[in-house]
C-alpha positions as CSV (number, residue, x, y, z in Angstrom):
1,X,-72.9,81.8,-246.7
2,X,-69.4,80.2,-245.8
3,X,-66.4,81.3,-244.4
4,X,-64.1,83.9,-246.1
5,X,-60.9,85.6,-246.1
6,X,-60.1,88.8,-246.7
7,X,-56.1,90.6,-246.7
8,X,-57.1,92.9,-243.3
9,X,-55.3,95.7,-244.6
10,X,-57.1,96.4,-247.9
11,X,-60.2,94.3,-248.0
12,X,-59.0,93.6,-251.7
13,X,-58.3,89.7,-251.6
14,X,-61.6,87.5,-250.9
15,X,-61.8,83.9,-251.5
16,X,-65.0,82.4,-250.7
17,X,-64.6,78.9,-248.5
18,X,-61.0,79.8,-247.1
19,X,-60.4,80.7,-243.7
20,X,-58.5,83.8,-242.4
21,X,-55.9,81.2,-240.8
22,X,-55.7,79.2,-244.3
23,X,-55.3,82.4,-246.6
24,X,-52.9,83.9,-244.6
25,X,-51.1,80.6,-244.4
26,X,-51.5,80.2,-248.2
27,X,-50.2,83.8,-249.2
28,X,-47.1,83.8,-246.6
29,X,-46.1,80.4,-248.8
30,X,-46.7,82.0,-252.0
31,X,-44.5,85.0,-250.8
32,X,-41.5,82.7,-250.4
33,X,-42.3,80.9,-247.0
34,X,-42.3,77.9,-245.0
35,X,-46.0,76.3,-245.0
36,X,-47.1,77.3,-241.1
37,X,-50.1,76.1,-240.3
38,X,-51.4,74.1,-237.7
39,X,-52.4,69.9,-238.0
40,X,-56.0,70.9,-237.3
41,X,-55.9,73.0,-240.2
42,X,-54.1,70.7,-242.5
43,X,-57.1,69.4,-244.4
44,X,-58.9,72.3,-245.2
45,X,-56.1,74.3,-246.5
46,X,-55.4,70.8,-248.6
47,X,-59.0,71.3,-249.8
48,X,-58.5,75.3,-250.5
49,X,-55.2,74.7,-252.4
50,X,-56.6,71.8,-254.5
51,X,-59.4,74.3,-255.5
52,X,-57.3,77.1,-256.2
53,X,-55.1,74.5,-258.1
54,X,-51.6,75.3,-256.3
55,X,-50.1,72.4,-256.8
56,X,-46.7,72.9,-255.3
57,X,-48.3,73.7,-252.3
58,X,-50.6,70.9,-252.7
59,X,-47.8,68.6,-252.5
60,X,-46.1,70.1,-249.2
61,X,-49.5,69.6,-247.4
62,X,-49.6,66.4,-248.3
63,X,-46.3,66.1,-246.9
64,X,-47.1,67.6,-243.7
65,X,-50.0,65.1,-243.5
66,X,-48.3,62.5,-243.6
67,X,-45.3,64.1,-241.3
68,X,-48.1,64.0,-238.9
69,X,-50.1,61.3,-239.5
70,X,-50.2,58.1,-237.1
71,X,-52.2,55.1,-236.4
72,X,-53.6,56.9,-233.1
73,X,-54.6,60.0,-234.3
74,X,-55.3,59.6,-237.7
75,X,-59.4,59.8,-237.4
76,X,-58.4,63.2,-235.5
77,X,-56.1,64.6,-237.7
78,X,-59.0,63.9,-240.5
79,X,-61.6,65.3,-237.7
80,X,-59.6,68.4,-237.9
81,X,-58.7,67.8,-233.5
82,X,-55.1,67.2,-234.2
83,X,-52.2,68.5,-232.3
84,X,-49.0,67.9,-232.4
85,X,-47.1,66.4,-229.2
């Protein structure tokens, strides 16, 4: 089966399909803070907040994409081997 993630402390929180690095990311936004999550991760958490139909969050992702996005490494940013220099 995929990936999941699941709040360490309590095991109560699972979403199937999202990373721990993406549902950590996505809760720590929802509690009031700054989106911080790395350009590799960028498109998947796009994918897990278009899902979970956040759409507020949905637009700050896209922001950060295209923040980030250049003609040289927009095939890695989309490969998910993006970082930032």
């Amino acid at each position: 089966m995929g990936t999941c993630w699941a709040e360490e402390s309590s095991r109560h929180l699972v979403i199937e399909g999202v990373s721990p690095d993406v549902g950590s990311a996505i809760v720590s936004f929802l509690y009031g803070n700054d989106l911080e999550i790395q350009p590799s991760m960028l498109l998947p958490t796009l994918i897990s907040v278009d899902r979970l139909m956040l759409a507020e969050l949905e637009d700050v992702c896209g922001d950060l994409i295209q923040s980030f996005a250049r003609p040289d490494n927009i095939l890695e940013l989309a490969a998910g081997k993006c970082s930032v220099k």
